[in-house]
C-alpha positions as CSV (number, residue, x, y, z in Angstrom):
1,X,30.1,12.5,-17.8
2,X,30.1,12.9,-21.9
3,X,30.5,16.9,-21.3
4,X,33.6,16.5,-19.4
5,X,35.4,14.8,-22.3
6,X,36.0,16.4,-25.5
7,X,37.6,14.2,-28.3
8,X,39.8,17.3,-29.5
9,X,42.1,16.2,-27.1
10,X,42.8,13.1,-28.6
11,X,44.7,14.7,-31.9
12,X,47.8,16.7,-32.2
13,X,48.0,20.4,-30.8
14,X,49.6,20.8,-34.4
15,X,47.1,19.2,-36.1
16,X,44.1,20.8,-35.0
17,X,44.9,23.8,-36.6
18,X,43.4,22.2,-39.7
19,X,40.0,22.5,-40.9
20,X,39.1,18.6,-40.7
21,X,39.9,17.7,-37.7
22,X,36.7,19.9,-35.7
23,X,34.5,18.0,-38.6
24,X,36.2,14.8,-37.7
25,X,35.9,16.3,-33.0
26,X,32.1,16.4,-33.8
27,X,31.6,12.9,-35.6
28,X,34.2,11.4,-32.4
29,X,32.2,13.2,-29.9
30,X,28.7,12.1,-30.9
31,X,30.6,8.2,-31.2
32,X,31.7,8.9,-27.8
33,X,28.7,9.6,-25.8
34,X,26.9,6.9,-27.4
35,X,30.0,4.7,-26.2
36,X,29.4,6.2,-22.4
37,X,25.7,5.6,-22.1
38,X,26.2,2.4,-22.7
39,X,29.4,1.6,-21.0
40,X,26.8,3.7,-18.1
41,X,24.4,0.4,-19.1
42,X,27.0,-2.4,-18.3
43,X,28.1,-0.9,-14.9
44,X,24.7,-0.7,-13.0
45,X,23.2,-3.5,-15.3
46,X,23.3,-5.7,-11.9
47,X,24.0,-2.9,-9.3
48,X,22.0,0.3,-10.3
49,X,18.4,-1.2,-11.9
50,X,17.1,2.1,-11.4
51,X,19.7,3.5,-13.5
52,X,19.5,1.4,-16.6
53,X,17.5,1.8,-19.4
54,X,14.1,-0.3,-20.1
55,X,16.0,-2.1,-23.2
56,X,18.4,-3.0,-20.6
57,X,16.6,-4.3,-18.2
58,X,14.6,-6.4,-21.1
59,X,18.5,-7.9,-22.9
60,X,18.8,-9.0,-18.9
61,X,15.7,-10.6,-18.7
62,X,16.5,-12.5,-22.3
63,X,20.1,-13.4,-21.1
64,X,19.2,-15.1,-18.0
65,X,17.2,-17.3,-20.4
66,X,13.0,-15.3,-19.2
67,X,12.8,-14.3,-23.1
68,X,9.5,-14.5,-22.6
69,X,8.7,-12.3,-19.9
70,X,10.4,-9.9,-22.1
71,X,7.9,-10.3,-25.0
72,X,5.1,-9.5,-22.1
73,X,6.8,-6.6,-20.9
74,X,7.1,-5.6,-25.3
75,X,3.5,-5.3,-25.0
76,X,3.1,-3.2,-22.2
77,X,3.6,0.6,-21.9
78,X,4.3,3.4,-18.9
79,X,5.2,0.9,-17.0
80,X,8.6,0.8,-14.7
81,X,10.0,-2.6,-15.0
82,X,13.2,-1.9,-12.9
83,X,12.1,-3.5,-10.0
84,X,11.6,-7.0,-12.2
85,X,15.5,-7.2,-12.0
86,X,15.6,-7.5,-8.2
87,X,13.5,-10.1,-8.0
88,X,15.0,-12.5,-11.1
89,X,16.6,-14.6,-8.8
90,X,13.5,-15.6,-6.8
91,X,11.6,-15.7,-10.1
92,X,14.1,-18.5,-11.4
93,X,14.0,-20.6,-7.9
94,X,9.8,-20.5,-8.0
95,X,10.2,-21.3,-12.2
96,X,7.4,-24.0,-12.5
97,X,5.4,-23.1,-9.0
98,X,1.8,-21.3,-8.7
99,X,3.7,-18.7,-6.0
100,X,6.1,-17.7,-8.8
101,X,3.0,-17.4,-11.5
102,X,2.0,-14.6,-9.1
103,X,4.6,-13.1,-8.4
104,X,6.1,-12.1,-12.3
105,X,2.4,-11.4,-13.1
106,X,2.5,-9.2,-10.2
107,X,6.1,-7.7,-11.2
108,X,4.3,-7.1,-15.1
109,X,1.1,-5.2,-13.1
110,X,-1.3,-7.9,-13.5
111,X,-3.4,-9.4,-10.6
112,X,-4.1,-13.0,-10.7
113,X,-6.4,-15.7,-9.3
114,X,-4.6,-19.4,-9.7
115,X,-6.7,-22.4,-8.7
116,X,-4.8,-25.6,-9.5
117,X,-6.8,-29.0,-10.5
118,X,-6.7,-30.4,-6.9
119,X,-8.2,-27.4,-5.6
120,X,-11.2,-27.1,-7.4
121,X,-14.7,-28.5,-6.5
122,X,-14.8,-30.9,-8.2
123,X,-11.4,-31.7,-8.7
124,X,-10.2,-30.9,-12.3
125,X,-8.2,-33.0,-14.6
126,X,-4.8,-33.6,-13.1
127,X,-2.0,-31.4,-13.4
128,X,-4.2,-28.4,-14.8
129,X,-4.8,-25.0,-13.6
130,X,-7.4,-22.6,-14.0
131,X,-6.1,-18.3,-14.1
132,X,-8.1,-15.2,-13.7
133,X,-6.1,-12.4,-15.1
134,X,-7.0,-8.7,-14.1
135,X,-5.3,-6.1,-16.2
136,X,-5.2,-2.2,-16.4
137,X,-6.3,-1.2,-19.4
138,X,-4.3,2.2,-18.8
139,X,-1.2,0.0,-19.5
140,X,-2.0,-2.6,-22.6
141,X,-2.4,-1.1,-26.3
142,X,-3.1,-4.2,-27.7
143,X,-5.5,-6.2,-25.3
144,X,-5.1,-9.0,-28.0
145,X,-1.5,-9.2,-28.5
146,X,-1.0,-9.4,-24.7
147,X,-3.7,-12.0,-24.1
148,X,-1.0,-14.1,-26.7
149,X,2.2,-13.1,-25.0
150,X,1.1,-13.9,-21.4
151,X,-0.2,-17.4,-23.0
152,X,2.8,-17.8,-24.1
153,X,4.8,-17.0,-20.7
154,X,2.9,-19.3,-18.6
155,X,3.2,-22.2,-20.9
156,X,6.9,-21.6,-20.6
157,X,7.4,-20.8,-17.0
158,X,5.5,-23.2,-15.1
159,X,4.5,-26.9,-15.4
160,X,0.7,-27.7,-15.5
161,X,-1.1,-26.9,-18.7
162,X,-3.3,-24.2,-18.4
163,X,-7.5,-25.5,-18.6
164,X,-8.9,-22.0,-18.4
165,X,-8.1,-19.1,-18.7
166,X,-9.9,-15.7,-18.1
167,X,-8.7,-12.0,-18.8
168,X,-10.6,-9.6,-17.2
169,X,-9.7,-6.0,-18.4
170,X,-10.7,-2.8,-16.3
171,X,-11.3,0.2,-17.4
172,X,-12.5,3.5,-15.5
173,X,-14.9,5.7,-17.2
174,X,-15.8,8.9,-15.9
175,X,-18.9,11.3,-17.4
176,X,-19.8,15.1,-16.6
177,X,-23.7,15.9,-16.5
178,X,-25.0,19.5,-16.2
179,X,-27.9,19.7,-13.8
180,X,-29.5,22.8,-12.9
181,X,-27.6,23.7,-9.4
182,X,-24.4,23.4,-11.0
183,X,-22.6,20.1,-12.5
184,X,-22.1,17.1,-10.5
185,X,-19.4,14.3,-11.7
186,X,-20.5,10.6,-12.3
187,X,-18.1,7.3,-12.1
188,X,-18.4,4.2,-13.4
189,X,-16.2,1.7,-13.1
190,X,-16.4,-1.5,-15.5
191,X,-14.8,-4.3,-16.7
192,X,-14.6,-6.6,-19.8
193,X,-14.4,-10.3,-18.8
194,X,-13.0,-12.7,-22.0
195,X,-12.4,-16.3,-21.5
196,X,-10.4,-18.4,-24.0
């Protein structure tokens, strides 16, 4: 769309005979296709998720008040969030609910295991909850930083406080050995369990 319009057009046949006006075509041009991408932004930002740009979908996410699911998605890399901003609606009905713990930690990549106080044996101090969170190591930088921001998220989006609370990490790890018919390939498969 930004090739198709060229800001020469905009000044006076007359005047662009003059040597500043093509300096002044190249600074409008380069204004102007910044101006399209994001005009681009605003028309699919509720229509075309798969259009929009990651910082997009994230100012979405903070305007609808889910701030902090954007700090966890901040922390979390090659990873396509568009499909988050299908599902924000549901995410706001089950604010506060185990079913919508799962499901945004399942929209981030995450796999969690949620056992709420009346469900464990013996039954736990009231209105607490116990998580197991399983993430790809492929995907986190910072294991750390993470760890904090999905604390965070949870203590904001639903309503028990959280008594437990383990990370497991997984990691694949792959190893070539020469034997003497020829070489044979060796996988392990691990994981790093943490508990804060």
């Amino acid at each position: 769309m930004t090739s198709e319009i060229d800001s020469i057009i905009y000044v006076p046949e007359k005047l662009r005979e003059f040597e500043l006006y093509p300096k002044i075509q190249a600074m409008l041009n380069y204004i102007m296709e910044g101006y399209f991408t994001e005009i681009e932004d605003v028309r699919y930002k509720y229509r075309g998720p798969d259009i929009v740009r990651d910082e997009v979908i994230q100012e979405i996410i903070n305007e609808l008040g889910f701030k902090y699911i954007s700090n966890v998605m901040q922390t979390i890399t090659n990873y396509e969030f568009n499909i988050l901003l299908e599902f924000l609606g549901l995410i706001n009905l089950l604010k506060g609910s185990k079913e919508g713990l799962q499901l945004v930690l399942k929209l981030l990549g995450f796999e969690a295991i949620i056992s709420e106080w009346w469900e464990l044996n013996p039954v736990g101090v009231p209105y607490t909850f116990i998580i197991t969170i399983i993430m790809d190591g492929s995907f986190i930088q910072d294991p750390v930083l993470t760890l904090n921001k999905v604390k965070d998220f949870i203590r904001e989006y639903v309503f028990p406080t959280i008594q437990n609370i383990d990370f497991q990490f997984n990691f694949n790890f792959a190893q070539k050995n020469v034997n003497f018919g020829g070489f044979w390939k060796a996988k392990y498969s691990g994981s790093i369990i943490g508990t804060t």
